[in-house]
N, C-alpha and C positions, 0 to 999 in steps of 0.2 A: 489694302490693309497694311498702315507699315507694322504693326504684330500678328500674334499669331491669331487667325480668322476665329472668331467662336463657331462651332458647333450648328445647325437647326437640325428640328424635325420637325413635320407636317402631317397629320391625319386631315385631309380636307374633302369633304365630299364622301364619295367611292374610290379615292386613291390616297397618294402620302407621296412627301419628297423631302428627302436628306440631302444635307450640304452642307456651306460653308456661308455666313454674312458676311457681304463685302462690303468696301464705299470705293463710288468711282464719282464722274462727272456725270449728268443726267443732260441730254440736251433734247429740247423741245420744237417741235416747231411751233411757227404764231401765224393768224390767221393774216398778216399783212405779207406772208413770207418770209416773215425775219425770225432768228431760233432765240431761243432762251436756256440758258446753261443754268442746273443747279448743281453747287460742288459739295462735295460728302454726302452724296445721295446712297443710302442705307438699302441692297437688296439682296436675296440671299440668290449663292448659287450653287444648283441643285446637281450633285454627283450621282445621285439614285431617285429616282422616280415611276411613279406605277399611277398610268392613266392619269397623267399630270401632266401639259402640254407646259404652261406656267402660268403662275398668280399674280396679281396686285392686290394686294390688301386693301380694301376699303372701309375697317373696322376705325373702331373708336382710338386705337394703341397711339403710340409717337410714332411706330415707324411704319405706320399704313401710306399711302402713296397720297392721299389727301391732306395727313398731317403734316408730313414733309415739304410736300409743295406750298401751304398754305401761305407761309410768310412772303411771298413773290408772287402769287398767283390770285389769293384768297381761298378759303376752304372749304369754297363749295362744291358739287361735284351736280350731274346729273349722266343716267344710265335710260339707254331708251331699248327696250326690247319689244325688238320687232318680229311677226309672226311670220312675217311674208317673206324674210329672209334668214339666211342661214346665222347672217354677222349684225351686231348693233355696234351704236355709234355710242361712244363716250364723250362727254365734255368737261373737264377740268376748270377749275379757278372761279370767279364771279361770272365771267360769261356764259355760267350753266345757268343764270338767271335771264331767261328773254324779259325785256322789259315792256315787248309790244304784244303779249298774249294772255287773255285772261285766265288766270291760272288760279289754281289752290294748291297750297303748301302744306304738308302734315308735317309737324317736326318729330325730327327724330329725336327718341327718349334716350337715357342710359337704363342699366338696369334694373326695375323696379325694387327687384325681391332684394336683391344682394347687389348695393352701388360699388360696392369695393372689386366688383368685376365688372372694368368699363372697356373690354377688347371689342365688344359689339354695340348695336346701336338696335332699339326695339319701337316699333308702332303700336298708339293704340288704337286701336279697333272698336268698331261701335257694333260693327255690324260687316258680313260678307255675304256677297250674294254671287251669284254666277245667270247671265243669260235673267236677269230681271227677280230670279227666284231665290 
């Protein structure tokens, strides 16, 4: 930050983190081996925190981690959560799209009720079931 850092706060979950936004370099790596630098990469950092290891934002806002990356990468993301293990796997940019699997896509909505709050992204639902029922 060449001024002076603004301010955050965080209620997220069952915890909260205070700090400071910063921008630094972001470097990535690629699946060829080779990295990818993004410059003025927007992340906050956290001087107080409760039950908050740390975040990537993957909300609707500018300075969520998908919207940042998007112009260099594309702005897709995909999040696989796995049952069987403790850790899942992220994938960033267009490559969260397999091209060799047959898949179905729900798009994600903005707000329905109130569009003028677009920091999340909402599904719609036809129907939930669990175990067939």
């Amino acid at each position: 930050c060449s001024k002076i850092c603004p301010h955050f706060s965080l209620t997220y979950g069952t915890g909260n983190a205070t700090g400071r936004l910063l921008s630094d370099t972001l470097t990535l790596p690629l699946e060829d081996g080779g990295r990818r630098e993004i410059k003025n990469f927007a992340f906050g950092c956290s001087v107080l925190s409760s039950q908050v290891a740390g975040i990537a934002g993957f909300g609707n806002g500018g300075l969520s981690m998908p919207s940042q990356l998007a112009p260099l990468i594309g702005d897709k993301f995909a999040y696989c959560l796995d049952y069987r293990s403790n850790s899942s796997k992220i994938v960033l940019g267009n490559k969260a799209v397999p091209r060799d699997l047959p898949l179905t896509y729900t798009p994600l909505l903005f707000n329905p009720v109130n569009p003028s709050v677009f920091s999340y992204f909402y599904l719609a639902l036809e129907a939930v079931s669990i175990g067939g029922k």
